[in-house]
C-alpha positions as CSV (number, residue, x, y, z in Angstrom):
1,X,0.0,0.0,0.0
2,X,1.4,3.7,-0.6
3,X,1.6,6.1,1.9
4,X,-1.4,8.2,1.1
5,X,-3.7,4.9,1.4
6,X,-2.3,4.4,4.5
7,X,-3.5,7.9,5.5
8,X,-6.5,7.5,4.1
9,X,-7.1,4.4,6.4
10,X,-5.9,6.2,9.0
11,X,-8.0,9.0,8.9
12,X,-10.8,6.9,8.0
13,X,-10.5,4.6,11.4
14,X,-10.0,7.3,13.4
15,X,-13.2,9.4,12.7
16,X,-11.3,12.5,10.6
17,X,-13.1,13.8,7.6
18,X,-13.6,11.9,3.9
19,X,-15.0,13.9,0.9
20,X,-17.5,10.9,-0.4
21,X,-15.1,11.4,-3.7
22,X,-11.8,10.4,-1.8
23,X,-13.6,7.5,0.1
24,X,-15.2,6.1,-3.4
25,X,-12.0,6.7,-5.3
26,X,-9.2,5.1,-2.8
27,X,-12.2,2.6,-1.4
28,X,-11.9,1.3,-4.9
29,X,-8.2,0.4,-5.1
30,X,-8.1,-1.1,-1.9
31,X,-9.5,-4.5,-0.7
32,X,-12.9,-4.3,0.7
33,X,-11.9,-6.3,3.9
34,X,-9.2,-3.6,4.5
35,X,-11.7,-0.6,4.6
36,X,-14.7,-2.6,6.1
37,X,-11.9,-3.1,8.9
38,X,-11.3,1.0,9.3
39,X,-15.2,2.0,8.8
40,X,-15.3,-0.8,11.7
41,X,-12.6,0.8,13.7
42,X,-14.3,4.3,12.9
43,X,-17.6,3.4,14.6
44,X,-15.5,2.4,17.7
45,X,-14.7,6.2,17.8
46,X,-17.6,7.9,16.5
47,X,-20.7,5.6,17.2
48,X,-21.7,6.2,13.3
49,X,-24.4,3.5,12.7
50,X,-24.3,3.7,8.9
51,X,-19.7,3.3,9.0
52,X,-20.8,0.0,11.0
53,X,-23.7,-1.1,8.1
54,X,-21.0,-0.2,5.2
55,X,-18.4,-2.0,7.2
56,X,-20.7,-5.2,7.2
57,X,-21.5,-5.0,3.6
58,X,-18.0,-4.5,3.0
59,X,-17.2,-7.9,4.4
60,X,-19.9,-9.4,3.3
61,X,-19.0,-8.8,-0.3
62,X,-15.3,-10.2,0.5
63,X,-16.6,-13.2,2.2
64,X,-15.9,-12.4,5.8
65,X,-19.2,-14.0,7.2
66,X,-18.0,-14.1,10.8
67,X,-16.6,-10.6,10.8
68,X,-20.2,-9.6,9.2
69,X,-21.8,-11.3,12.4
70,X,-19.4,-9.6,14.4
71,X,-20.2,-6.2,13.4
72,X,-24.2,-6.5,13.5
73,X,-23.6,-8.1,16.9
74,X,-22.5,-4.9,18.0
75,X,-26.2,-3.1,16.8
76,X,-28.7,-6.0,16.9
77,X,-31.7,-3.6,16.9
78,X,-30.6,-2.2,13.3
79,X,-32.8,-3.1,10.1
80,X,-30.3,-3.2,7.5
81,X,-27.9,-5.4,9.9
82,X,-30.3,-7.6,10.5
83,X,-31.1,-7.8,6.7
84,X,-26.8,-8.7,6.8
85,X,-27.7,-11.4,9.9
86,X,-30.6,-13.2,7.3
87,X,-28.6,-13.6,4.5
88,X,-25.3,-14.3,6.4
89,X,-26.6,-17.3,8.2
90,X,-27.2,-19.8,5.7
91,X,-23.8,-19.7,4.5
92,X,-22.6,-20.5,8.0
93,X,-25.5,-23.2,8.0
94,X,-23.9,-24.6,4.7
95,X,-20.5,-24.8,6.0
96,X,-21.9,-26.5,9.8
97,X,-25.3,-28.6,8.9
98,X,-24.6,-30.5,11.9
99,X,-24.1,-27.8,14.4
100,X,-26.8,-25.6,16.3
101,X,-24.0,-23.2,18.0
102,X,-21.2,-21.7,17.2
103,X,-18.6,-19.5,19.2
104,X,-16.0,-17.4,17.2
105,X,-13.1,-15.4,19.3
106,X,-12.8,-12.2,17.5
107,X,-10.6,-9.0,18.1
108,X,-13.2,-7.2,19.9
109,X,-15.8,-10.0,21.2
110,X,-16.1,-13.5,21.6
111,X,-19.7,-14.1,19.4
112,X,-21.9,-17.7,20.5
113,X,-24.0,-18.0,17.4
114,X,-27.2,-19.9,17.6
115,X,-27.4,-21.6,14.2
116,X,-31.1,-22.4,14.4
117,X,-32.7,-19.3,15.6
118,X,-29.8,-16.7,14.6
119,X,-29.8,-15.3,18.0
120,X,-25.8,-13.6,19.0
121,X,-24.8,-13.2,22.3
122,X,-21.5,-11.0,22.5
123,X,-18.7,-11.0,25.4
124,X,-16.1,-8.5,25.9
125,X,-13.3,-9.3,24.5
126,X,-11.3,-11.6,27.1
127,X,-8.1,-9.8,29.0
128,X,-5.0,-11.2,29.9
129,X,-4.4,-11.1,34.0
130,X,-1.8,-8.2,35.2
């Protein structure tokens, strides 16, 4: 990556201005699971509901099904993340026909996914003893 997409991430993630013509143009040129990951971080600093929605769709479109369940986790009561939940679900169905739950450690939660109903339960992320 060249320095000025690494600025452009950086100022992205950390809840600095984008003109909608620099996100569109760099967003394009850069893999989607690398900007979903800054609009992600982004929300983490500004609360933005529609950064965490783009950040799911983002991973969504790479592929990133538990990252996508992740990321609605974090706003369950959201329409359009729900939307993500429905059509996220039967992929991970697919891959686990056997399997009613599923737990996934990610960076910022550990996620139990109920297979059947699609119901997420989220834990803080776990810290090391000091």
């Amino acid at each position: 990556m060249s320095s000025i997409e690494d600025q452009f991430l950086a100022k992205l993630s950390r809840g600095g201005l984008v003109a909608q013509d620099e996100y569109e143009q760099l967003g394009q040129d850069l893999p989607p699971e690398i900007v979903a990951g800054a609009l992600a971080r982004r929300f983490d600093v500004t609360s933005e509901l529609r950064m965490l929605v783009e950040a799911a769709r983002l991973y969504s479109r790479a592929g990133y099904d538990y990252e996508v369940l992740e990321l609605c986790s974090r706003a369950p009561r959201s329409h359009e993340l729900q939307r993500l939940v429905e059509k996220t679900l039967p992929r991970i169905r697919n891959a686990y026909p056997e399997i009613r739950r599923i737990g996934k450690l990610m960076d910022t939660a550990f996620i139990v996914i109920d297979l059947d109903t699609g119901k997420m339960v989220r834990f803080p992320p776990l810290m090391p003893a000091t």
